[in-house]
C-alpha positions as CSV (number, residue, x, y, z in Angstrom):
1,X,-30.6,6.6,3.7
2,X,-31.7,9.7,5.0
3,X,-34.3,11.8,3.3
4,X,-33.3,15.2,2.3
5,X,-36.1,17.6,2.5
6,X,-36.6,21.0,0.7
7,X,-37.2,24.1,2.1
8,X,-38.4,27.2,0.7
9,X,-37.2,30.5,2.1
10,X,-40.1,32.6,3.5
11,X,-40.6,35.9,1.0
12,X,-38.7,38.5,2.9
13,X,-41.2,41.4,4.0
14,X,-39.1,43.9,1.4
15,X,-40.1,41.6,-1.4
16,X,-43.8,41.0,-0.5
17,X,-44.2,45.0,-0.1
18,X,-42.2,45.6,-3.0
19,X,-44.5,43.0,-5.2
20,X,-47.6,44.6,-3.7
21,X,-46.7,48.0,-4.7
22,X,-45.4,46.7,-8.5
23,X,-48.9,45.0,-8.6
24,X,-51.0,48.0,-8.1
25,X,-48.3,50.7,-9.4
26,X,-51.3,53.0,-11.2
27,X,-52.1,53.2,-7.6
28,X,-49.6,55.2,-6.3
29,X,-47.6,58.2,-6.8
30,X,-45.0,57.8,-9.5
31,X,-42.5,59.7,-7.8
32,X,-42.9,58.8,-4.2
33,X,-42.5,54.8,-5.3
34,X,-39.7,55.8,-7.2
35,X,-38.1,57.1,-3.8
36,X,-39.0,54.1,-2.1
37,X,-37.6,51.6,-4.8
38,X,-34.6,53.4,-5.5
39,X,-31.9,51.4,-3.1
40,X,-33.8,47.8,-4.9
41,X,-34.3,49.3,-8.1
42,X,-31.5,47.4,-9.9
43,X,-32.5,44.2,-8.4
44,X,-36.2,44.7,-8.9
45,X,-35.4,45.8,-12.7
46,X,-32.8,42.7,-13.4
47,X,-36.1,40.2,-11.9
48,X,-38.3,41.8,-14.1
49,X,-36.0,41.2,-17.3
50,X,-35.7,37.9,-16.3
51,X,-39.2,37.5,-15.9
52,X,-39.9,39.0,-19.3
53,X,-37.2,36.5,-20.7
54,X,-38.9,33.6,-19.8
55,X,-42.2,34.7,-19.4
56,X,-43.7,31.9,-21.0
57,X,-42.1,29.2,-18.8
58,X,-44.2,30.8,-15.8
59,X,-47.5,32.4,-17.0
60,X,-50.3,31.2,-15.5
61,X,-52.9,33.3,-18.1
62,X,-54.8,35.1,-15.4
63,X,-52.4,37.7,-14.2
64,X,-52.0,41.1,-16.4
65,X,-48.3,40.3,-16.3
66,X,-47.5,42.5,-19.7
67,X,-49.8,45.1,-18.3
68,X,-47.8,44.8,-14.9
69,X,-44.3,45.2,-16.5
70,X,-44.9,48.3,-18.6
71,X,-46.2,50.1,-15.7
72,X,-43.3,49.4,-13.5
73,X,-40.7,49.9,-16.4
74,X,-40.9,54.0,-16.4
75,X,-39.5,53.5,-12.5
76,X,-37.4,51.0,-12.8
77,X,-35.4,52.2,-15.8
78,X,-34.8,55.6,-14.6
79,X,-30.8,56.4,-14.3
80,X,-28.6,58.7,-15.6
81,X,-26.1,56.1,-16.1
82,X,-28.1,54.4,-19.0
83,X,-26.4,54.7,-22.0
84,X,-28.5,51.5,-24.0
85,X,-32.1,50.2,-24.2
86,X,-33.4,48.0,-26.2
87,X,-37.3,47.2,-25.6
88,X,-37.8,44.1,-27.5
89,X,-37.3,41.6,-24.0
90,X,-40.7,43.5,-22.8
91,X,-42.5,43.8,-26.4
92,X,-42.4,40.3,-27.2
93,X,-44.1,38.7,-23.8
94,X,-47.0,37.5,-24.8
95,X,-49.9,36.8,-22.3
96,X,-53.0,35.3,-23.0
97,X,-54.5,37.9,-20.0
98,X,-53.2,40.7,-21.3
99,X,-51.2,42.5,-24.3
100,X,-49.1,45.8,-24.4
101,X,-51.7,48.5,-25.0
102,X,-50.3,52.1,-27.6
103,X,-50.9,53.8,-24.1
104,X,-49.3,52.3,-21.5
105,X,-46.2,51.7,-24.2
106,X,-46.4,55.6,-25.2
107,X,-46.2,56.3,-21.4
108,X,-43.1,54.2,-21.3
109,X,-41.6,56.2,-24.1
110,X,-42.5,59.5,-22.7
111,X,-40.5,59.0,-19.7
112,X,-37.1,58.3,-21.8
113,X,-36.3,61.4,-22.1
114,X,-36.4,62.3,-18.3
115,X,-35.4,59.0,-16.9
116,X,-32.9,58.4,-18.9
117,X,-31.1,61.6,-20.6
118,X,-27.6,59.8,-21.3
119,X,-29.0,57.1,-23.6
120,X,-26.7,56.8,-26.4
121,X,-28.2,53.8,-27.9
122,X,-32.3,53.0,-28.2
123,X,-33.8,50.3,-29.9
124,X,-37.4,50.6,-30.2
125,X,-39.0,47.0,-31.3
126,X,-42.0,45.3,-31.3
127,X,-44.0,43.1,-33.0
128,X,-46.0,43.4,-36.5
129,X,-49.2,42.5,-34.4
130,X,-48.9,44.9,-31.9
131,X,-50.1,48.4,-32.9
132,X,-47.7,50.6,-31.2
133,X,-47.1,54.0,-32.1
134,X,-44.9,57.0,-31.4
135,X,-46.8,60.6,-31.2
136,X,-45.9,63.6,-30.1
137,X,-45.1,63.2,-26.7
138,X,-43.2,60.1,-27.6
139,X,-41.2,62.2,-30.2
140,X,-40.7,65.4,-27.5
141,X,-38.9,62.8,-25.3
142,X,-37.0,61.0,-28.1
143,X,-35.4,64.8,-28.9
144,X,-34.6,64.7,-25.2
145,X,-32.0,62.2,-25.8
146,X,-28.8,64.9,-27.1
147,X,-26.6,62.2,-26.3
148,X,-27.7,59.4,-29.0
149,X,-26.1,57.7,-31.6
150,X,-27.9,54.9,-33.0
151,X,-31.4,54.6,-32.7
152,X,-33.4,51.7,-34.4
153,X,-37.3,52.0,-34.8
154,X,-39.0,48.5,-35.5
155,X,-42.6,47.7,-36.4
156,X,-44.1,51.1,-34.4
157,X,-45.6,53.6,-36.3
158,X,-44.1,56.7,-36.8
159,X,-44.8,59.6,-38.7
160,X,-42.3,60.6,-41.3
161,X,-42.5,64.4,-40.2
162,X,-41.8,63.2,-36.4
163,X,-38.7,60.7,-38.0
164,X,-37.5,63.9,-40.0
165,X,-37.6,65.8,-36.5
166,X,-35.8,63.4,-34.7
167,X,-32.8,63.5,-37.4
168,X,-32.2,67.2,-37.2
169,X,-32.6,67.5,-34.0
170,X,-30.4,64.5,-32.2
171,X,-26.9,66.2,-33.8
172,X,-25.1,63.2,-32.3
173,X,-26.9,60.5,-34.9
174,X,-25.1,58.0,-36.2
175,X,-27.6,55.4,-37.8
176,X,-30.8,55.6,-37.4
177,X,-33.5,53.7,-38.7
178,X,-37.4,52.8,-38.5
179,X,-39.5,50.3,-40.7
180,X,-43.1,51.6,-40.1
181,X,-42.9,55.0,-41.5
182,X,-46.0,57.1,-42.2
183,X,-45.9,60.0,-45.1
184,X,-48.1,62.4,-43.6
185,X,-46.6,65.5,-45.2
186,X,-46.4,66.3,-49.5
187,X,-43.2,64.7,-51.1
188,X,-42.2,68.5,-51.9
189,X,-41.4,69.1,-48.2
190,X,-38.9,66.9,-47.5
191,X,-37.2,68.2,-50.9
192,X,-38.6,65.6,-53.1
193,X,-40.7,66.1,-56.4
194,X,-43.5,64.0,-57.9
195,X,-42.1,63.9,-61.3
C-alpha cells in the first residue's frame, strides 16, 4: 500500500499581500487600496462572506476578526451593479476578541450611498445586544439610495424624524420597515395628536 501524502499549496504572493493589506486596512488609503483590490475584489468579498458564515468553526479568539471584516467591507462592497445587501452574515459573527463597534458599523453605512448607488434592496440587521445606530451621516447615505424599494431596519436605532426622512425622500419605496424606532420629535409633527 502506498502512503498518500498531503500537500498544502504555498499562499500565492497576491493572497499574502492582499491579507496583509485587509489586516491593517485603517492603515492605508481607502481609495488607493480600493484601486489595488479592484481586479480580486469579488473573490476577496465572496472569502470574506464565507468567513463570516462560518466564523465560529475557525476563530481562534485572539484576532480582531469582526473588527477586520467591517473595515474591509466599505471596499469590498463597492459596485454599481449592487442591487441587494443584507448585513446580517457580518452582524452576527461573534468573536470573543472583538465586537462590531456603532463606529466602524456607521462607517460602513456611510459609504452605501457612494459605493453602492443602485441598491434596490437593503436590509439593515443586527443583534438586540449590539448597540448599533443610524445618525445623520448614516441617514444622508441611506437618501442616497433613489433606486430602493424595500428596505428593512432590525434592532439599530433610528430616530423617528431620520425614518420619516427616509420615506419621503426614497420615492421608489415599497416596504419599509425598522423595529428600534426612537420618538425624538412631539406627536403633533408627524400629524398626530395626544388626545
Amino acid at each position: 500500500m502506498t502512503e498518500i501524502k498531503r500537500f498544502h499549496m504555498p499562499k500565492r504572493l497576491l493572497d499574502m499581500a492582499v491579507q496583509t493589506v485587509f489586516d491593517n486596512i485603517d492603515s492605508y488609503d481607502k481609495t488607493l487600496v480600493k484601486q489595488i483590490i479592484e481586479p480580486i475584489r469579488r473573490e476577496k468579498l465572496e472569502e470574506i462572506i464565507r468567513m463570516a458564515k462560518f466564523h465560529s468553526f475557525f476563530c481562534n479568539d485572539r484576532d480582531a476578526h469582526v473588527d477586520k471584516v467591517w473595515a474591509a467591507l466599505p471596499i469590498l462592497i463597492n459596485s454599481k451593479l449592487y442591487t441587494k445587501l443584507d448585513t446580517t452574515v457580518f452582524t452576527h459573527m461573534n468573536c470573543n476578541s472583538s465586537i462590531l463597534t456603532n463606529s466602524r458599523f456607521q462607517e460602513f453605512v456611510r459609504c452605501l450611498g457612494v459605493n453602492t448607488p443602485n441598491l434596490e434592496m437593503l436590509t439593515i440587521n443586527s443583534q438586540p445586544w449590539q448597540d448599533l445606530s443610524l445618525g445623520e451621516g448614516e441617514l444622508a447615505s441611506i437618501l442616497k439610495l433613489k433606486n430602493l424599494t424595500h428596505l428593512k431596519i432590525t434592532c439599530v436605532s433610528v430616530s423617528l424624524t431620520g425614518f420619516l426622512l427616509i420615506t419621503r425622500h426614497c420615492k421608489e419605496l415599497k416596504s419599509v420597515g425598522a423595529s428600534d424606532v426612537e420618538v425624538d420629535v412631539e406627536p403633533s409633527y408627524c400629524g398626530w395628536t395626544s388626545s
